[in-house]
VODREN-834585 format. One record per atom (N, C-alpha, C): residue in one letter; x, y, z; atom name. Coordinates in steps of 0.1 Angstrom, whole numbers. Each point is the difference from the previous one (the first is absolute). Example, Ala and Ser with C-alpha at 12.3 -4.5 7.8 and 13.67 -1.06 7.14 Angstrom:
BEGIN
   res      px      py      pz   atom
     A     132     -57      78      N
     A      -9      12       0     CA
     A       9      12       0      C
     S      -4      11      -7      N
     S       9      11       0     CA
     S      -8      11       8      C
END
This chain:
BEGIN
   res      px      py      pz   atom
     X    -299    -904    -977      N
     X       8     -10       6     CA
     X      15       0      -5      C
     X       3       2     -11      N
     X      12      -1      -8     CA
     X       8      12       8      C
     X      -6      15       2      N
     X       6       6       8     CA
     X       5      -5      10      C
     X      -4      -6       9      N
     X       1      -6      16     CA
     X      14      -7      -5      C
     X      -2      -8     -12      N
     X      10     -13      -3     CA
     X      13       8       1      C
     X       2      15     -10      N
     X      12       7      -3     CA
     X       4       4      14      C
     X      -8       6      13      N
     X       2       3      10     CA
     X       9      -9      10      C
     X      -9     -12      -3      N
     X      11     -13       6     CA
     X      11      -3      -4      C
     X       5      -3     -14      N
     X      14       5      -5     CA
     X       5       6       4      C
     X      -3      14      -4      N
     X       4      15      12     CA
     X       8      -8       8      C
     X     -11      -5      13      N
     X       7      -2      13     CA
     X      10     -11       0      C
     X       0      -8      -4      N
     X       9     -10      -4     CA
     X      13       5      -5      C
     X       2       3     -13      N
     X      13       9      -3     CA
     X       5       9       3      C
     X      -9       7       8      N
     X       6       9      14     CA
     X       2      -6      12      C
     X       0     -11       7      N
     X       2      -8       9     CA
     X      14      -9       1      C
     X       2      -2     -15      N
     X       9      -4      -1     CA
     X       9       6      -4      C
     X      -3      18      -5      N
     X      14       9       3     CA
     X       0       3      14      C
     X      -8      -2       7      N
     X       5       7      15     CA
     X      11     -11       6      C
     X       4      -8      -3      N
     X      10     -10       4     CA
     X      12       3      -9      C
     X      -2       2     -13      N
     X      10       0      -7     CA
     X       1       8     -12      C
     X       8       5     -10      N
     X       1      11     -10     CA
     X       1     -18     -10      C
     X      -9       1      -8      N
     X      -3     -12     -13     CA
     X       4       5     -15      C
     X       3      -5      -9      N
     X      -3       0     -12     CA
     X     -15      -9      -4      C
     X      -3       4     -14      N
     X     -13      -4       0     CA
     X       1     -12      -1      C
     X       7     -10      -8      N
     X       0     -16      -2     CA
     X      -2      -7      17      C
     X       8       9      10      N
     X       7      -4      12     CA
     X     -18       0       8      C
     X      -5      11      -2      N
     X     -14       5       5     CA
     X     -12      -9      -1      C
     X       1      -9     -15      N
     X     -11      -6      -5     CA
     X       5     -13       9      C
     X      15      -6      -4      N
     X       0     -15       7     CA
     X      -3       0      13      C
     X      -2      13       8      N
     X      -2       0      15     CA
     X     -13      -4       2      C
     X      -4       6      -9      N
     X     -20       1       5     CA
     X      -4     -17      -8      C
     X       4      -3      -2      N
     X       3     -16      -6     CA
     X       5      -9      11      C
     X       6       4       5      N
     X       7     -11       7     CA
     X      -7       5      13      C
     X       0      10       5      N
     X      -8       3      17     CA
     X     -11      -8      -3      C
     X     -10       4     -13      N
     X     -13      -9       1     CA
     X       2     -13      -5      C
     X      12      -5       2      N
     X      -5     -13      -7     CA
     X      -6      -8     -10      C
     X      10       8     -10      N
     X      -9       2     -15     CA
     X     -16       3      -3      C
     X      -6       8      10      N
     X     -14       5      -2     CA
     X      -1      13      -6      C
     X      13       7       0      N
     X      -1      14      -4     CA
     X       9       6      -9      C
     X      -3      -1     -12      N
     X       8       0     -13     CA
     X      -4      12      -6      C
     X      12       6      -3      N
     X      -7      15      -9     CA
     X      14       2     -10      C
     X      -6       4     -12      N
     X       2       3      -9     CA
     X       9      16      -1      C
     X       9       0      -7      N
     X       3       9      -6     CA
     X      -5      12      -2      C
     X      -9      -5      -7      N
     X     -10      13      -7     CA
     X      -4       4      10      C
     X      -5      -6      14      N
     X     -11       4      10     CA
     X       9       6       8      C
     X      12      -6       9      N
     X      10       5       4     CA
     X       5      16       0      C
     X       6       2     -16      N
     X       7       9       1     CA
     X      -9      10       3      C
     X     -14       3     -11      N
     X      -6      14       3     CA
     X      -4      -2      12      C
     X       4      -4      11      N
     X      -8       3      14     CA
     X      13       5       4      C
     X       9      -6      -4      N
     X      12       5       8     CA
     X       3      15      -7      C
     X      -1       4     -10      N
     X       1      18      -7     CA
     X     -11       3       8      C
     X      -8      -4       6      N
     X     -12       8       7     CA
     X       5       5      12      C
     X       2     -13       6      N
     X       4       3      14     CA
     X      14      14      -6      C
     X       9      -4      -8      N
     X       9      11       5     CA
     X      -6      13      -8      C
     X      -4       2      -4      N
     X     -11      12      -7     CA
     X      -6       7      15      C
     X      -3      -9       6      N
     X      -4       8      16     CA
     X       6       2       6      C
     X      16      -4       1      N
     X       4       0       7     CA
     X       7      -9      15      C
     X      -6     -12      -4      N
     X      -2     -10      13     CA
     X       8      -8      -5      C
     X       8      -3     -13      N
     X      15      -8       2     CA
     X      11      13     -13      C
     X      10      -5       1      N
     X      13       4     -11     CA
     X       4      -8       1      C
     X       5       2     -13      N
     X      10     -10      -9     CA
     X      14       4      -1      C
     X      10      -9      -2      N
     X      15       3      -3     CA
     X       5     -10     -10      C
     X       9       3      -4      N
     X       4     -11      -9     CA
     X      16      -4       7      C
     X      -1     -15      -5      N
     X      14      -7       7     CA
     X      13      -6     -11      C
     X       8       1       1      N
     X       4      -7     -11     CA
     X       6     -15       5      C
     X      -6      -9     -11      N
     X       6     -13       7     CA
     X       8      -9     -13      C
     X       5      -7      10      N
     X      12      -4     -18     CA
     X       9      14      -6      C
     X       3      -6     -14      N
     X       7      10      -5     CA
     X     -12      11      -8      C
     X     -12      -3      -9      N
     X      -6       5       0     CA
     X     -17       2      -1      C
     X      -3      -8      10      N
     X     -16      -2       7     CA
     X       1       9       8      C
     X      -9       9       2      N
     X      -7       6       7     CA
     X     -13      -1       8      C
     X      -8       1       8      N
     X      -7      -4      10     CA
     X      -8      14       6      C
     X     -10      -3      -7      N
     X     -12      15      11     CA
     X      -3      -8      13      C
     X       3       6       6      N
     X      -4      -1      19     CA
     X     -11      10       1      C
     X      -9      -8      11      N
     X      -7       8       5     CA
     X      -1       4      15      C
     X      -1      11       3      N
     X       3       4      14     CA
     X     -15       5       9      C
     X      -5      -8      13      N
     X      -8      10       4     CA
     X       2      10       6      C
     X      -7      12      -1      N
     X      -2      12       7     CA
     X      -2       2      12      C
     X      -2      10       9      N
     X      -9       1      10     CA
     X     -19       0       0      C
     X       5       9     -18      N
     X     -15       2      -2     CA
     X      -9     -12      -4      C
     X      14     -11      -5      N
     X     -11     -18      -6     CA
     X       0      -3      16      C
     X       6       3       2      N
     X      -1      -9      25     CA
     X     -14       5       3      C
     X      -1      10      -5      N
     X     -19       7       7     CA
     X      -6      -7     -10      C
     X       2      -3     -11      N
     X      -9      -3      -7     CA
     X      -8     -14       0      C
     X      14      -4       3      N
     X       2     -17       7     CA
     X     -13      -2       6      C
     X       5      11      14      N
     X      -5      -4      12     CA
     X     -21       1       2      C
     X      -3       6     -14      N
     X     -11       4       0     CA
     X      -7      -7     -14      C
     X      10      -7      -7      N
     X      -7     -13      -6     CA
     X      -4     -10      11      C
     X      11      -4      10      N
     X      -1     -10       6     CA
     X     -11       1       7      C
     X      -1      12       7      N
     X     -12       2       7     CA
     X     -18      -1      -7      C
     X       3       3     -14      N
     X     -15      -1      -6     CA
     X       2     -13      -2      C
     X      11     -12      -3      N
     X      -3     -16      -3     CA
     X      -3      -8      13      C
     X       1       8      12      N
     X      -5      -7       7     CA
     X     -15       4       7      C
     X      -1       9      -1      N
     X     -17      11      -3     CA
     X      -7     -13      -6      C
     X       5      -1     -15      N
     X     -10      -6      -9     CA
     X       3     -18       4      C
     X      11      -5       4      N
     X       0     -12       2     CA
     X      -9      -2      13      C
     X       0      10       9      N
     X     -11      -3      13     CA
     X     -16       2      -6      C
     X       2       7     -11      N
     X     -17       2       1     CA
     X      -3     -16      -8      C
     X       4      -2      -6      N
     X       0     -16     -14     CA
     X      -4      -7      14      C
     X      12       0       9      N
     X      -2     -12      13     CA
     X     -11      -1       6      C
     X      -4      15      -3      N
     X     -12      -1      10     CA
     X     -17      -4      -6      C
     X       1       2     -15      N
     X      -9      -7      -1     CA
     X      -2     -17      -5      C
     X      17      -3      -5      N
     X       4     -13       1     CA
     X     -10      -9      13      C
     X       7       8       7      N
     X       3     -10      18     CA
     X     -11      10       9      C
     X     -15       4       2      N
     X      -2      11       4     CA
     X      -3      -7      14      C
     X       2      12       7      N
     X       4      -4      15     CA
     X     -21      -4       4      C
     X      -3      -4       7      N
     X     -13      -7       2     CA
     X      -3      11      13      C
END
């Protein structure tokens, strides 16, 4: 199950680069605030998913300079995080219809 959990992240911090290139502080308050304070992630949990994802390939990074000397890792999706996206999305709603279906089973 914990697998499934990291997968859901996955899709989430890739969902929210497909709209926009983030830093990581920028990335966490999103998934915070879209859910309505239900979806809080840590640092620690955070980053190694995001070295994963770009380890495959499915986002890069850039650095920004802001101020005189802060700097800023951005993260960018790919084409290859857009497929990747598109085939998390598709297995969470696979597994959300089958849950529904023994939830609510049709008679």
């Amino acid at each position: 199950m914990a697998n499934r959990n990291l997968y859901r992240l996955e899709m989430l911090l890739l969902k929210i680069l497909e709209e926009e290139d983030c830093y990581g502080y920028q990335l966490s308050q999103a998934l915070n605030k879209r859910s309505d304070g239900q979806i809080k992630i840590a640092e620690g949990t955070m980053y190694p998913i995001l070295y994963k994802l770009e380890d495959q390939g499915y986002i890069s990074d850039y650095k920004k300079l802001v101020g005189k000397r802060q700097t800023r890792v951005y993260y960018h999706l790919e084409d290859a995080g857009k497929e990747h996206l598109a085939a998390l999305i598709k297995d969470y709603y696979k597994l959300t219809s089958a849950i529904e279906s023994i939830i609510n089973p049709r008679m």
